[in-house]
C-alpha positions in Angstrom: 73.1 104.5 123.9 75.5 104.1 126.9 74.6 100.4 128.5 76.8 100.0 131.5 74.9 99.3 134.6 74.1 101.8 137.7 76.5 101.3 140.7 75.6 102.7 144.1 78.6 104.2 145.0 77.4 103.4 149.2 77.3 99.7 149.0 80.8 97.9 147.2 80.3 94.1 146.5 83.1 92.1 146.0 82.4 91.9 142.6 82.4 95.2 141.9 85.2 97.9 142.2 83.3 100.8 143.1 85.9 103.6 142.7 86.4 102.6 138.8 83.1 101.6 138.5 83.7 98.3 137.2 82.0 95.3 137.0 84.0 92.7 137.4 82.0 89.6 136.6 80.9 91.6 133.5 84.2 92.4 132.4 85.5 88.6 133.0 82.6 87.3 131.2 83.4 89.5 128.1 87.1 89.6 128.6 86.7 85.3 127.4 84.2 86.3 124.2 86.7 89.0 123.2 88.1 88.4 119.7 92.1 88.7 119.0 93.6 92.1 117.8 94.3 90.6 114.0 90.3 89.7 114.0 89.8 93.5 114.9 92.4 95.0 112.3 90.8 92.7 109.9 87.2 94.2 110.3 88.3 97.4 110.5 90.3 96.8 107.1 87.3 95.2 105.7 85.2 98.8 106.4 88.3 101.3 105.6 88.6 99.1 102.3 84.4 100.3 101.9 85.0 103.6 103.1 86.1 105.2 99.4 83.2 106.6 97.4 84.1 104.7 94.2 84.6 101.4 95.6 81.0 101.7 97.2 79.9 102.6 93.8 81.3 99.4 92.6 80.2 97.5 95.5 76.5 98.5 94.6 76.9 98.0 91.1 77.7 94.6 92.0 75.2 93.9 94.1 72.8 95.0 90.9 74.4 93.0 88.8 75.8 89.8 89.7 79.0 90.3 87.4 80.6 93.1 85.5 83.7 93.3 83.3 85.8 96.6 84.2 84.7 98.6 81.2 81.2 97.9 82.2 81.9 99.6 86.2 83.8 102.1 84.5 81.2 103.3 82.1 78.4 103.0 84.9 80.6 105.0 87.2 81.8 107.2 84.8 85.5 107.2 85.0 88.7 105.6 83.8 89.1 101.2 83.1 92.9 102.5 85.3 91.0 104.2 88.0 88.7 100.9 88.2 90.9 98.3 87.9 93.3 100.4 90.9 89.8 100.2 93.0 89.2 96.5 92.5 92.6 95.4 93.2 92.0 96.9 96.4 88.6 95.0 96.7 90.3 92.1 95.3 92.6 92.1 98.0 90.4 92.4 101.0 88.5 89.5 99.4 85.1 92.3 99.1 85.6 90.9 95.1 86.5 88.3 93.2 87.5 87.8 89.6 86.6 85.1 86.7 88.2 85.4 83.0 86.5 84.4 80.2 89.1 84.8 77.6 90.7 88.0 77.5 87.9 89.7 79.9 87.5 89.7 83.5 84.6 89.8 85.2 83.9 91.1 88.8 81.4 89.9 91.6 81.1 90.2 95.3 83.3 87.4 96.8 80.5 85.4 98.8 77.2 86.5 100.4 78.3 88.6 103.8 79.3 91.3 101.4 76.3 91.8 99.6 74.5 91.6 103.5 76.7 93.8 104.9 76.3 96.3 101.8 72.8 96.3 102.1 72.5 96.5 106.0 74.8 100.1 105.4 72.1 100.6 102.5 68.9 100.4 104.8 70.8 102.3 107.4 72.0 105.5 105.2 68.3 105.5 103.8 66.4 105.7 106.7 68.1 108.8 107.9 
């Protein structure tokens, strides 16, 4: 829903630049809550990174279960331990997963709390449509 407010075009204020239709107080104010460009590539990384089919599919089977080896996301998947362990590295490195070896297996789970929110916010949204 478009938010910005009406502007009579008649009756400029000096805080307001009529023929842009800018509010400059507005503008200011947000201008100083604005977040730096490396915040914004690192959000948007965080979603690309979620964006692939499979790695939602892990994401979900880890929310499910709290930990999973890579033979166990491959078989509940249904594809290869390679194509898995390609996917989590990815994960891995956006810091969506994080790893614990017991012996010779490793074991997968969400790195911390947002993830599993955030997952589950895109969850509610996709099944309410």
């Amino acid at each position: 829903m478009f938010n910005c407010s009406y502007i009579q075009m008649n009756q400029a204020t000096a805080d307001t630049d009529v023929s842009a239709g800018i509010e400059k107080e507005k503008v200011r104010s947000m201008k100083k809550r604005m977040k730096s460009d490396s915040f914004f590539h690192n959000l948007a990384e965080t979603f690309k990174a979620m964006s692939d089919p499979t790695r939602t599919k892990i994401i979900y089977a880890l929310c499910r279960e709290n930990e999973l080896c890579v033979h166990d996301i491959a078989a509940i998947i249904g594809t290869t331990d390679s194509a898995i362990s390609h996917q989590l590295r990815i994960l891995r490195n956006m810091k969506l997963v994080r790893y614990n070896k017991v012996g010779k297996v490793t074991f997968y789970s969400l790195d911390d709390i947002h993830i599993n929110n955030l997952f589950e916010e895109g969850l509610r949204h996709v099944e309410e449509k």
